[in-house]
C-alpha positions in Angstrom: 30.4 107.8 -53.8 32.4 107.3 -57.2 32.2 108.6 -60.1 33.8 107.0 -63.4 34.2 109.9 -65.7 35.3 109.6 -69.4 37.1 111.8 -71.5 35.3 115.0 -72.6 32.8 114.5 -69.9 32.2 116.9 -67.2 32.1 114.8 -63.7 31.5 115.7 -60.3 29.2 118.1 -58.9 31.4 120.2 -56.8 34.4 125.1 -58.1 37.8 126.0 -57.7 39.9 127.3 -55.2 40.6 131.0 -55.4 43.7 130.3 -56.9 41.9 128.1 -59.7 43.5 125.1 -58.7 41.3 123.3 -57.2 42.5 122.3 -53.5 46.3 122.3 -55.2 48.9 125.4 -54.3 50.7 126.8 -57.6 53.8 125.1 -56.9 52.0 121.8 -56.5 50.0 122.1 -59.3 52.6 122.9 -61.5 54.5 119.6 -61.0 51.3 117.8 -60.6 50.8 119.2 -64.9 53.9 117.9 -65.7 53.2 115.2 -64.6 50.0 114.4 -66.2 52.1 115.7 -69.6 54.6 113.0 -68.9 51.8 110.3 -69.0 50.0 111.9 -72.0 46.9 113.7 -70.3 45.8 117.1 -72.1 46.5 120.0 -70.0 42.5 120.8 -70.6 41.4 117.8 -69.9 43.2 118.0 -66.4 42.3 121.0 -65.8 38.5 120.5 -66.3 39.0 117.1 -64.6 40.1 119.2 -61.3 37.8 122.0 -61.8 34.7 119.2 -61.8 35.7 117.3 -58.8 37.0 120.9 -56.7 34.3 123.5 -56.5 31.1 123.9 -54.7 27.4 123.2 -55.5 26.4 123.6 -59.4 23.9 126.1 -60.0 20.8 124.8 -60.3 18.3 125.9 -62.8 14.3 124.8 -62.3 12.0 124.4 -65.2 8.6 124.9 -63.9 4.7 124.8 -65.6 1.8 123.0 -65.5 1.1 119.8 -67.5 1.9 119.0 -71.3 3.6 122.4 -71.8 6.8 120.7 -72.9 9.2 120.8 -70.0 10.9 117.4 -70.4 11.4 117.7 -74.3 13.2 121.2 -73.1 15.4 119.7 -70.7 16.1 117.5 -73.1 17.6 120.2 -75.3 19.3 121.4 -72.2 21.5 118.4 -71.7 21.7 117.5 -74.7 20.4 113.8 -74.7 16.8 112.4 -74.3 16.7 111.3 -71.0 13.7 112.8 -69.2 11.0 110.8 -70.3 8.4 112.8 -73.0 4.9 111.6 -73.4 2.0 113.2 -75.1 0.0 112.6 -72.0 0.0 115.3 -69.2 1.7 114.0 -66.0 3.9 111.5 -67.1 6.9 113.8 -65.0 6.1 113.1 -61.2 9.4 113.8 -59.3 12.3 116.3 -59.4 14.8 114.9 -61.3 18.1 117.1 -61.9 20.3 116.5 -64.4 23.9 118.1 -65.8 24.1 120.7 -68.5 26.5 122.9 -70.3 26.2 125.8 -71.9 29.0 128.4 -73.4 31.7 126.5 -71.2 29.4 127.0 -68.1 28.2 123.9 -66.5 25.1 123.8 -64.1 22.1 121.7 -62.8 18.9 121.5 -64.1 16.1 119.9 -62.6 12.6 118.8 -64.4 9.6 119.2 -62.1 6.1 117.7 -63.0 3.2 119.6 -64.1 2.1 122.3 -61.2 -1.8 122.7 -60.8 -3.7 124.7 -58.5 -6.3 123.1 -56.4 -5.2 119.5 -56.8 -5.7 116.1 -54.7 -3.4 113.1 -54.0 -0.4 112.5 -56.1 -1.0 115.5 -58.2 -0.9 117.9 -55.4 2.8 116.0 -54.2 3.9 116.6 -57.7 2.6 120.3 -57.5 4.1 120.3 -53.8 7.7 118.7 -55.6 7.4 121.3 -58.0 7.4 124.3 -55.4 10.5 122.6 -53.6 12.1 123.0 -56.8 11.6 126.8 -57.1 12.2 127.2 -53.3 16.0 125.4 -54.0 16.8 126.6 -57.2 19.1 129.8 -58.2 17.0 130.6 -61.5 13.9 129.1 -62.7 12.8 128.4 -66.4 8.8 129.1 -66.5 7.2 127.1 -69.7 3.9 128.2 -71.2 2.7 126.9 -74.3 2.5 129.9 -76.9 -0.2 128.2 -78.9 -2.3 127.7 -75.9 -1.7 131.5 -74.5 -1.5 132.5 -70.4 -4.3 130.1 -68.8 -5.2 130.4 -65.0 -2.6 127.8 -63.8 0.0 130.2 -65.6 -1.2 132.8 -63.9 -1.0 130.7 -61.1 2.5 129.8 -61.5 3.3 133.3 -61.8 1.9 134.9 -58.3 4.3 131.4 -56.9 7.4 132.8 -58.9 7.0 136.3 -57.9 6.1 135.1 -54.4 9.7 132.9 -54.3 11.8 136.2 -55.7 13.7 133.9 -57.7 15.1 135.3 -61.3 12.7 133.7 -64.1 13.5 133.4 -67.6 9.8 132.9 -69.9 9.9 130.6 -72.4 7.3 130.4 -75.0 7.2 127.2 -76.1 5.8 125.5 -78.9 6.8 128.8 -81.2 7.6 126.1 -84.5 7.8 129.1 -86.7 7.7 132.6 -87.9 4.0 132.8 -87.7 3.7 131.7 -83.6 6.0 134.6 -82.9 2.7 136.7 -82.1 1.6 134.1 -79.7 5.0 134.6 -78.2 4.7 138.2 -77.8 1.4 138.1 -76.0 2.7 136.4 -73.1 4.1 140.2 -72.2 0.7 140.3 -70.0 2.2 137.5 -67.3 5.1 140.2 -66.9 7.6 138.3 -66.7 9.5 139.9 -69.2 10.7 139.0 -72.4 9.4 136.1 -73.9 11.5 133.6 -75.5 10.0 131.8 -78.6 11.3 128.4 -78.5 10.4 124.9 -80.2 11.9 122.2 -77.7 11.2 119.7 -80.1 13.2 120.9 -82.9 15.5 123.0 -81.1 14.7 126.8 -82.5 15.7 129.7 -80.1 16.9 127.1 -77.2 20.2 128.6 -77.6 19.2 132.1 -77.5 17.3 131.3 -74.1 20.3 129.5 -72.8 22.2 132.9 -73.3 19.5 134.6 -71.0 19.8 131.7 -68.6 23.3 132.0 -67.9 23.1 135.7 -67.6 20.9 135.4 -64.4 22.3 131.8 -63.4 25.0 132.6 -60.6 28.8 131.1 -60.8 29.2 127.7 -58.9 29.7 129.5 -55.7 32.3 128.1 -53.1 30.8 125.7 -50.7 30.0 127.7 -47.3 28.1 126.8 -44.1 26.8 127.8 -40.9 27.7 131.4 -39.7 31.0 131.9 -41.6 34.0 131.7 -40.6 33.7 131.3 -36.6 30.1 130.3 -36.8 28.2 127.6 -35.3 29.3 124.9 -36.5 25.4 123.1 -38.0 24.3 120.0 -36.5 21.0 118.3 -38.5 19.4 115.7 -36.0 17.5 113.1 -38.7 16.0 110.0 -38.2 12.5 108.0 -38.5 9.7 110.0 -36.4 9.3 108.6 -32.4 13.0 107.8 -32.3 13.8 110.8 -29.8 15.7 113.5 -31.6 13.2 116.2 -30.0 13.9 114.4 -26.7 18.3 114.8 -27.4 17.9 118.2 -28.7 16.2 119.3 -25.1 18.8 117.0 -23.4 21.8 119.0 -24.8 20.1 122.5 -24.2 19.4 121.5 -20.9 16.1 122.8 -21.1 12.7 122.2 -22.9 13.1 123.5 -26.2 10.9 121.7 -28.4 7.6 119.9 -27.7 7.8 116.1 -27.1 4.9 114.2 -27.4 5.0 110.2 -27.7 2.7 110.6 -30.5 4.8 110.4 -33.5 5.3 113.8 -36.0 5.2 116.4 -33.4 8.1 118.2 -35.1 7.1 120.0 -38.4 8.9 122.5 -39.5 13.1 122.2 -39.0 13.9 123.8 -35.3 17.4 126.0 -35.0 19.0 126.1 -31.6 22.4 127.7 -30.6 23.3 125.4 -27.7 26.5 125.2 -25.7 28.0 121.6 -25.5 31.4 120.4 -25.0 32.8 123.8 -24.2 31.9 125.2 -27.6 28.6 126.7 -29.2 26.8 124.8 -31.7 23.9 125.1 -34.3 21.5 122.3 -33.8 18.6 121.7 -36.2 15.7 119.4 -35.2 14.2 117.8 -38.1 10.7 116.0 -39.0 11.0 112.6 -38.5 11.2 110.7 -42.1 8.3 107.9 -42.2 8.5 106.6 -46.0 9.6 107.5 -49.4 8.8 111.4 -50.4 6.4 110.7 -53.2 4.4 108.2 -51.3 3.8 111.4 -48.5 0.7 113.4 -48.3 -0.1 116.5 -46.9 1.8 117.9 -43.9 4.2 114.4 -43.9 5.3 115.6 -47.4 6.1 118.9 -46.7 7.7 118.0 -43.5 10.1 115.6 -45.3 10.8 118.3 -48.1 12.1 120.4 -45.1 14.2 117.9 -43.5 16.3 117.3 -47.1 16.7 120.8 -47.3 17.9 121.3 -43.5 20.5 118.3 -44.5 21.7 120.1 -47.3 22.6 123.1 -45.1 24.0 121.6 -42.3 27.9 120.6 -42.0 27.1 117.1 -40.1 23.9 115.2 -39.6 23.6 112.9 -36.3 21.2 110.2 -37.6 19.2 108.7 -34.6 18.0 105.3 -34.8 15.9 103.6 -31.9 18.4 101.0 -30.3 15.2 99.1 -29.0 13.5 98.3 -32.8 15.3 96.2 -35.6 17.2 98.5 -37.9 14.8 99.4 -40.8 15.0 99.8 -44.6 13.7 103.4 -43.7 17.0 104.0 -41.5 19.1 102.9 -44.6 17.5 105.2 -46.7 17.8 108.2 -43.8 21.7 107.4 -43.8 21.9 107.1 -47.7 20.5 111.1 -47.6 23.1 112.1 -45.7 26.3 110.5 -47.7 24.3 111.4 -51.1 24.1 115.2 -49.5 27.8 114.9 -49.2 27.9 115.5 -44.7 29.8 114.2 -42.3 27.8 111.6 -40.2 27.1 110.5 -36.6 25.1 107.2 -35.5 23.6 107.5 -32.5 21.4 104.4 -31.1 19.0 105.9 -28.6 17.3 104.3 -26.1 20.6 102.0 -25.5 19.2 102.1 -21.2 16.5 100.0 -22.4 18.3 97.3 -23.8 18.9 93.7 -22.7 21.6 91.7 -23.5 19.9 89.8 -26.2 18.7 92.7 -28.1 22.6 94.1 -27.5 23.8 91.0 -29.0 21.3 91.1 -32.2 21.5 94.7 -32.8 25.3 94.4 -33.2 24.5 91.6 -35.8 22.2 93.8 -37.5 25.2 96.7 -37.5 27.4 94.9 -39.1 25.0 93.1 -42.0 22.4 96.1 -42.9 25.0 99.1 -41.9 28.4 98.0 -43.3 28.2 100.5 -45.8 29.1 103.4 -43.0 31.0 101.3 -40.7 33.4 104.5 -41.0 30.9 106.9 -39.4 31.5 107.3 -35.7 29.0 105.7 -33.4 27.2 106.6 -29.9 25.2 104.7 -27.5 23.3 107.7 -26.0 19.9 107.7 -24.2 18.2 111.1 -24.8 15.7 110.7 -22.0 18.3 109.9 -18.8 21.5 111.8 -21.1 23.5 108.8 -20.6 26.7 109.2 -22.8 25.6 112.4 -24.0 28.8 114.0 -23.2 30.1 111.2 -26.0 28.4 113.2 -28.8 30.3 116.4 -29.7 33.9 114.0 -29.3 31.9 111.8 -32.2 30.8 115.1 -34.4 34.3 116.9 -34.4 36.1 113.5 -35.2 33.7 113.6 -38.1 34.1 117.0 -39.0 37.9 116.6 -39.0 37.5 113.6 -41.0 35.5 115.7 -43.6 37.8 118.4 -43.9 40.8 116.6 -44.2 43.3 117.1 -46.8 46.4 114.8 -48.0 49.3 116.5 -50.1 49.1 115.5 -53.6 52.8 114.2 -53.6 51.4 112.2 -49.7 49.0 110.8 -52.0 50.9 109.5 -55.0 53.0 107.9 -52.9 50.1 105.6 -51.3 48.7 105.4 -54.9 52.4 104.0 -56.3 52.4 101.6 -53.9 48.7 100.3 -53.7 49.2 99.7 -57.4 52.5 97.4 -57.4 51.0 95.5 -54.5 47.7 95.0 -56.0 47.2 95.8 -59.4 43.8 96.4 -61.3 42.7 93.0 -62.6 43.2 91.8 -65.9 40.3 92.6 -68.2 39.7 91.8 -71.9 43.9 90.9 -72.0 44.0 94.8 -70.5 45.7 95.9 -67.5 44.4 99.4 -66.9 46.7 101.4 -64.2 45.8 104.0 -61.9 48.5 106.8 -63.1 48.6 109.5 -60.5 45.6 111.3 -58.5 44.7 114.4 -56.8 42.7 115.6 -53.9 40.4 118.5 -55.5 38.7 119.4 -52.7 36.8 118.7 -48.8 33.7 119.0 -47.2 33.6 116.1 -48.4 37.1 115.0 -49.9 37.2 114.9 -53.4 39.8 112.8 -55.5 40.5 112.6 -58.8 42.6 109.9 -60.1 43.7 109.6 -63.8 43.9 106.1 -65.3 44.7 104.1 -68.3 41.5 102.5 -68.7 38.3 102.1 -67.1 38.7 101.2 -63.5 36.0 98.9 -62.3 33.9 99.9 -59.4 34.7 96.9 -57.0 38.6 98.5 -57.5 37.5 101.6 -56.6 35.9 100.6 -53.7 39.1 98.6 -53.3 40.6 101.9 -53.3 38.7 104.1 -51.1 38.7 100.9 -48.4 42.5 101.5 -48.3 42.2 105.6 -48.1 40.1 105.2 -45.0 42.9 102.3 -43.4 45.7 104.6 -44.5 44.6 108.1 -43.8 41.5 107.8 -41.8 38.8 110.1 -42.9 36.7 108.5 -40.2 32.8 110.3 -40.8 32.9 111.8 -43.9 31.8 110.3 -47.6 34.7 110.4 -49.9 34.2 110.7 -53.4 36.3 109.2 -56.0 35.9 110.3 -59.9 38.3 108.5 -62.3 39.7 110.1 -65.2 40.7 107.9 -68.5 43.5 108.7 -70.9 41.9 109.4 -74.1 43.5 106.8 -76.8 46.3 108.4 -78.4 49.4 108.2 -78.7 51.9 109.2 -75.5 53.1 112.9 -75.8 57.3 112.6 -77.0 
């Protein structure tokens, strides 16, 4: 996961240490500033480079309402840029899409959600379904009603949702062009909901205003925390395509039936928490729906079911993906893994059913490893049958090497010292009769590491996969994503 940020921009989606140096100590990060003054950073623009890459989750901020109401055009304003796509016909948004926004020096997510309708078939009740996931995962939600149109049933709709979800909700009047809509503003007062805020999203009056509101019941980026607390369980998500046996592991490691398993395939729902006792310590395991195909191509219970299962990844500190030794290793397991390393875990593969294999299908499926899984060849890997609970004692050794890998932290000196010498032994390629450099870096932050390295120009991304290939040889960080942003020296002159 890299991110190649350029000056001024914001980067990385993690907040500070308590100390509001990122994962630095004060002596540390004072020679780590002069150093970035010697090579002509801004002291800002170091600061904000570390503050990006360091701190938890961004805030995220949900704008909700049915079709046509102007929700896209409004995130627009929010970030700044047209990027969500605006259409004069209704629908046109389908998925969540988040984006990054600032506001008043505070930086948070926003995510666009299609039109929500009550009583709705097929793809418009996943979009409606994708818009409720939204309110369920956000901090603060934006609700959009057209002013001109006034409350119609679907607001009222979306209203008993919100109040149902207990999330903060800012009302915003939209379509409020001028002086004389501010009535229709004011009459939205009956959704109570509070104050209405008159806004035009397409030319930008009173977004700013609302934004003001926003932030006031928009938390801080909080610092990243899982499981329990501090001596908790440590939270184990089992994922993986339906039938392939996590039910099955889950009862294994508890020594006891637990959860229902049936050979038919989707007997698990709804995201099962057990505290079991393996390997001498306790742990927090989460069975999860199995994942059959891509989100918006779900219906019904599948969809909901899948919505779950990316939200128990997002709270758990290490997923164990399971993937059925016996079948060739799908597209869907790809995208299974991908979910975890985008959610930012430490991961596990575990090939079930290994008791069933042959040597043939042992031979092919270590083919099939190495071509369609090279992208994780750091994650740890088990051989585990979950019916017989051969090599099961294998798995907690595999989930704490990952766990140590994802909360490992090299000393900013440790790592300028690798970065020194990567550099003179294999420089950046030459580009456009430019050499760019890789200046000095830092590690902002775990769970996953975070690194932030200041350049002299762009760095390419087969370098910085160059780059993260030698982290891993050098320092390990066996099971864990890294994530790499890359900071460029603005073109100016080198401070005297």
């Amino acid at each position: 996961m890299n991110d190649q940020i350029q000056p001024g921009s914001a980067g990385g989606d993690a907040g500070l240490d308590g100390d509001g140096h990122g994962a630095l100590g004060d002596a540390e990060f004072d020679r780590f500033m002069e150093l970035a003054a010697e090579e002509g950073f801004d002291v800002e623009e170091v600061e904000d480079a570390i503050e990006a890459a360091g701190h938890g989750p961004l805030p995220v901020l949900a704008v909700v309402g049915r079709p046509n109401v102007g929700k896209s055009t409004l995130v627009n304003r929010f970030i700044g840029r047209r990027e969500a796509v605006v259409e004069d016909t209704p629908g046109v948004t389908r998925d969540r899409v988040t984006y990054e926004a600032e506001w008043s020096g505070r930086r948070f997510k926003v995510v666009d959600t299609g039109g929500w309708e009550q009583d709705v078939l097929g793809i418009d009740a996943s979009v409606a379904a994708q818009a409720e996931y939204a309110i369920e995962a956000a901090d603060a939600v934006v609700f959009v009603v057209d002013a001109s149109v006034g409350a119609t049933d679907t607001d009222e709709a979306v209203v008993r949702l919100l109040r149902k979800a207990g999330k903060p909700v800012v009302l915003c009047a939209n379509k409020v062009d001028g002086p004389s809509g501010e009535s229709d503003a004011a009459m939205l007062w009956s959704l109570g909901l509070g104050e209405p805020h008159p806004v035009s999203a397409l030319h930008g009056r009173g977004t700013g205003d609302m934004l003001d509101a926003v932030l006031e019941v928009l938390p801080e980026a909080p610092q990243e925390t899982f499981g329990g607390g501090v001596g908790g369980p440590r939270r184990v998500a089992l994922i993986g395509r339906p039938n392939v046996g996590k039910s099955s592991l889950l009862n294994k490691v508890a020594g006891e039936d637990r959860v229902v398993v049936d050979e038919l395939a989707g007997t698990t729902r709804d995201p099962v928490d057990e505290i079991i006792e393996l390997g001498g310590k306790t742990w927090r395991f989460v069975d999860t729906a199995g994942i059959r195909k891509r989100v918006h191509l779900q219906q019904g219970a599948d969809y909901y079911a899948s919505l779950r299962t990316a939200a128990a990844v997002e709270k758990a500190e290490v997923a164990v993906v399971l993937i059925d030794a016996y079948d060739s290793i799908s597209v869907q397991d790809q995208r299974i893994i991908t979910m975890a390393v985008d959610a930012g875990r430490a991961l596990v593969l575990a090939y079930n059913k290994w008791d069933t294999l042959d040597e043939e299908r042992r031979y092919y499926l270590e083919r099939e490893i190495e071509t369609e899984l090279g992208q994780v060849a750091w994650a740890p890997r088990v051989n585990v049958s979950a019916r017989t609970g051969r090599h099961m004692e294998k798995l907690v050794p595999a989930i704490e090497t990952a766990l140590g890998g994802w909360e490992t932290r090299i000393p900013t000196g440790r790592l300028n010292a690798f970065l020194g010498e990567l550099v003179a032994a294999h420089p950046h390629p030459v580009r456009g009769g430019k050499q760019p450099r890789i200046l000095f870096g830092t590690q902002a932050g775990t769970r996953p590491p975070r690194f932030v390295l200041f350049a002299s120009g762009f760095i390419e991304h087969g370098y910085r996969r160059f780059i993260e290939r030698r982290l891993r040889e050098t320092f390990g960080f066996e099971g864990t994503p890294l994530h790499i942003s890359v900071r460029v020296r603005e073109k100016r002159g080198r401070k005297k």
